[in-house]
N, C-alpha and C positions, 0 to 999 in steps of 0.2 A: 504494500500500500504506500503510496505516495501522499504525503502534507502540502498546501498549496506553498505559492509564493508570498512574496512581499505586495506590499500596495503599491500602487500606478503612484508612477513616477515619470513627468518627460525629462527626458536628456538628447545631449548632442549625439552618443555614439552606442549603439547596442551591439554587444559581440557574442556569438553564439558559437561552443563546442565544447572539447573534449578535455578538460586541465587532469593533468597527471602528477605522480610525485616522479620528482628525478633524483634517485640515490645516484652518486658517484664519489666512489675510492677514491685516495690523494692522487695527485696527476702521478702517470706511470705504472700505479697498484695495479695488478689484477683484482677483478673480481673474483675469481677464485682461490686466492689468500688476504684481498683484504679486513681487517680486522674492524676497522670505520668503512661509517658511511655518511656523506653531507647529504640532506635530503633538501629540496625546493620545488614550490608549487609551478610546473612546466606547461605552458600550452600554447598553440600557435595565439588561439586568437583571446587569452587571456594575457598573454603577450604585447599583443594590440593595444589592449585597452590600458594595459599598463603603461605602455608608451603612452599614450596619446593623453593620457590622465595627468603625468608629469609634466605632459607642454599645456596645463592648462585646460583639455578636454574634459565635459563632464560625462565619465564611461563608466557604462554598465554593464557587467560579463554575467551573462545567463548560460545555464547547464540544467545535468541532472547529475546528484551525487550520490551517494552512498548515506546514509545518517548515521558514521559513526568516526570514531577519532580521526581516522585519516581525512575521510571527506571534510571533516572541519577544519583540520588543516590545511586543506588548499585556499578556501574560505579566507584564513586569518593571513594567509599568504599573501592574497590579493590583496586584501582589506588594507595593507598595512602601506600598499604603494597608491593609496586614494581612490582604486577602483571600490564602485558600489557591486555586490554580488545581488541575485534576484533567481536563486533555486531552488530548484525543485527538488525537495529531499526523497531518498526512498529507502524502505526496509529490506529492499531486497536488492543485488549485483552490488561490484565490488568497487577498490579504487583503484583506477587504473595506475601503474607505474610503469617508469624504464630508467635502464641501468646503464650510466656514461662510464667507459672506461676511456678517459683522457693518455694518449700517446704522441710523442713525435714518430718521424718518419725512423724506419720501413714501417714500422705497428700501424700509425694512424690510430684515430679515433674511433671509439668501435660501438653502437645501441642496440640495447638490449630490450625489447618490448616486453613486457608483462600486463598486459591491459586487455586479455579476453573474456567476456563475461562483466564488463564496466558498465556502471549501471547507466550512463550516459545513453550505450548502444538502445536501451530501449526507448528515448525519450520520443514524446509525439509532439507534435505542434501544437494542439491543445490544451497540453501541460505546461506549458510554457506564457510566462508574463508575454500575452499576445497583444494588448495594448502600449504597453514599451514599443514591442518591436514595430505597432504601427503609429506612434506616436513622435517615435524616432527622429531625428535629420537624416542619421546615417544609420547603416546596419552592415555589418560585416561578420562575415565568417570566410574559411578555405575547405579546399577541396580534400584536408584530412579528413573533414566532419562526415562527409556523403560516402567516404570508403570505407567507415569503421562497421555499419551494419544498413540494412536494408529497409530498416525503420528511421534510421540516420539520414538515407538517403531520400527519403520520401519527406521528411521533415524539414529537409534542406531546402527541399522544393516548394513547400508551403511558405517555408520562413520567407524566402528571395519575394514570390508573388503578393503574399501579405503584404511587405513590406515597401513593395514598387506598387501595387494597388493604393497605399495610405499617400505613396508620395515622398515617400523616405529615397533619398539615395543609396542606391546598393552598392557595396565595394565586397569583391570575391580576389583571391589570391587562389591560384594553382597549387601550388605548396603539395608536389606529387611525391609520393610516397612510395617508395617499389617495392616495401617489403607490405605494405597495404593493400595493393591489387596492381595489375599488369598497367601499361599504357591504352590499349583499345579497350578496357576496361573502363578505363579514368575518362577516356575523350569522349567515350558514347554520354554517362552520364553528366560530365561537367557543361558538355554541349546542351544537353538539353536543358540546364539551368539558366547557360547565355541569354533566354530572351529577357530576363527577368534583373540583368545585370547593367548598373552602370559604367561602375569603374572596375575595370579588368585591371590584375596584379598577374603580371608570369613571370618567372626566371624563363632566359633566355634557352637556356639549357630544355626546359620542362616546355616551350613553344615547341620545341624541335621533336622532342622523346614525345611527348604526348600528345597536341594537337597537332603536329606532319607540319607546321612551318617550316617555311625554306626563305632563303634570304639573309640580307642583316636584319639588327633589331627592329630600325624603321622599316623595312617590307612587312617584318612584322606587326607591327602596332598597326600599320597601315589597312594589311589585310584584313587582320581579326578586328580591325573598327568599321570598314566597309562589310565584312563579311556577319556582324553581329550588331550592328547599334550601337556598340560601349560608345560613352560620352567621352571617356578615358583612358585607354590604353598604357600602362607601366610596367615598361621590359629592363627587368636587374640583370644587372651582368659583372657580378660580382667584381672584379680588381677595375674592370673598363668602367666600374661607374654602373649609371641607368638612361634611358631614354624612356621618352612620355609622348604622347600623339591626343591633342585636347584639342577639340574642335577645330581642325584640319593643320592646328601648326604643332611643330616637332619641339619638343627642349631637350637637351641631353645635359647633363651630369655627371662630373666627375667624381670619380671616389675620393677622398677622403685620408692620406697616410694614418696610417694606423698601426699600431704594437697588437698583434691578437695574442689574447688572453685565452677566450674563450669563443670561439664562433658561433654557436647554437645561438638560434635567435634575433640574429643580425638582420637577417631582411623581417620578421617581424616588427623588430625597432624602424625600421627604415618605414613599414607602412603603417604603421602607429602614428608617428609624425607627421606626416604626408596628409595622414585622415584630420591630425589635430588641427593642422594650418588652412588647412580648407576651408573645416566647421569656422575659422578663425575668420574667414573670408580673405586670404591670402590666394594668390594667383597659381598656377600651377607650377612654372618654376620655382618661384618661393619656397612650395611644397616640398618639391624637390631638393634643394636646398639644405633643409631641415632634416627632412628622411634621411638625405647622404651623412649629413654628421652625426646626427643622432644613432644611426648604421656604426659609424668606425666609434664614437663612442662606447658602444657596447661589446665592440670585440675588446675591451679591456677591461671587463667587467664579468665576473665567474657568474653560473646561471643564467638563466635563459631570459630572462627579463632586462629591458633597458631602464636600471635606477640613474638617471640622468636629472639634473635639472634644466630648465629652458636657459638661463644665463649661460650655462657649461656648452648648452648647443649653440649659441649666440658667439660665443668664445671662440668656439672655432670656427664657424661661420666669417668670423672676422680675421680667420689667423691664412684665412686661403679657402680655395677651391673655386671652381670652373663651371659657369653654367652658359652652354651654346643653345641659340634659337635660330632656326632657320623655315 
């Protein structure tokens, strides 16, 4: 049995999915001799909300949890970087986790999922604060959310339609997953959500493996904006920076020098700010701008969350970086 939510509340940004714990060993440790574990509340699009809360957004992260110490735990995780939570508790499914074993090269970085049977996988649309989500400015979620289960994935689709029916701006991130489901998997379902999208988020990488773009980034943005309706197209390409395609003109964006600490996260941070600066009524480069510091900001920050302030993003905003429009 599930207990409702919280009361109706508007905000600027609603984020809907999956938050997980993320145990990980000292950098280097195996999991299978280490004796610690640092645990932190992980999720793409409570992520989001975390970013875009520190530049001043006002974000609410909706799920469905667990009703028991761990699920409060992600709860007080969130709560503590200014996002509001608005879940749906339940008696029954667990809480999802996974396990970073931090390496340098040859090892690399290596995820370990533990999150089958999360009580998230069963949430329905109805269960969910549905006036937030149609109250909204923004509403965002990614393409982890629709490949965890099949009831996720119907929820997704409700969430996007509600959402773009009330008049809220929709922003989706691709954010593909391989150990989640295949690519022609990802593309049938993600496509069918397109109509209901405004602002498209892809790695460049995940245009090419998942939806069959060919081209540079700008062919990219270009296509999937004629070939879809997005208002806004935003192609990461991780060290090259990003490119944007907003109502028929290009910006691009340079990366940001950066010491990585910890990379998990980084383009979540990047679309966190991106979404903040918008609701802010800041222009699309601007936008971008912000995402790209906010981005190398958080490769020096352990966990998957961007604990940044707006001054710190301004700082370096000021200390350099490269914004081309053509």
């Amino acid at each position: 049995m599930a207990r409702g939510h919280d009361a109706r509340h508007m905000t600027d940004l609603v984020t809907f999915g999956e938050t997980m714990l993320r145990l990980s060993p000292p950098r280097g440790e195996r999991l299978e001799t280490a004796t610690d574990l640092e645990f932190r509340a992980a999720g793409a699009e409570s992520n989001v909300a975390v970013a875009a809360s520190r530049l001043d957004a006002d974000a609410v992260w909706t799920s469905k949890l667990p009703d028991s110490p761990l699920g409060r735990r992600v709860v007080a995780g969130l709560r503590r970087h200014g996002v509001e939570t608005d879940v749906v508790w339940s008696d029954e499914g667990r809480q999802g986790t996974y396990y970073l074993e931090h390496a340098g090269t040859p090892r690399g970085t290596n995820v370990v999922y533990d999150r089958e049977g999360a009580a998230v996988t069963t949430a329905e649309f109805a269960e969910l604060p549905v006036s937030r989500v149609e109250d909204a400015e923004y509403v965002y979620t990614s393409g982890i959310t629709p490949a965890l289960s099949e009831t996720l994935e119907a929820t997704t689709a409700e969430l996007l339609a509600a959402a773009s029916d009330a008049g809220a701006t929709t922003a989706f991130d691709v954010n593909y997953r391989g150990k989640l489901w295949s690519p022609a998997a990802a593309r049938e379902s993600l496509e069918a959500l397109f109509p209901d999208v405004d602002v498209l988020v892809t790695a460049e990488r995940d245009a090419r493996e998942v939806l069959a773009r060919t081209g540079d980034a700008g062919a990219i943005a270009a296509g999937l904006a004629e070939e879809f309706g997005f208002e806004t197209v935003v192609v990461t390409r991780g060290e090259d920076g990003a490119l944007a395609r907003h109502d028929g003109a290009v910006h691009e964006q340079a990366a940001f020098e950066t010491d990585t600490l910890d990379p998990i996260g980084t383009g979540d941070a990047f679309v966190g700010a991106f979404l903040a600066r918008r609701l802010a009524g800041d222009g699309v480069a601007t936008a971008m701008e912000y995402g790209a510091a906010t981005a190398a900001l958080k490769r020096t920050i352990p966990g998957d969350v961007a604990v940044v302030t707006r001054e710190e993003v301004e700082r370096v905003l000021a200390e350099g970086g490269e914004e081309i429009k053509r």
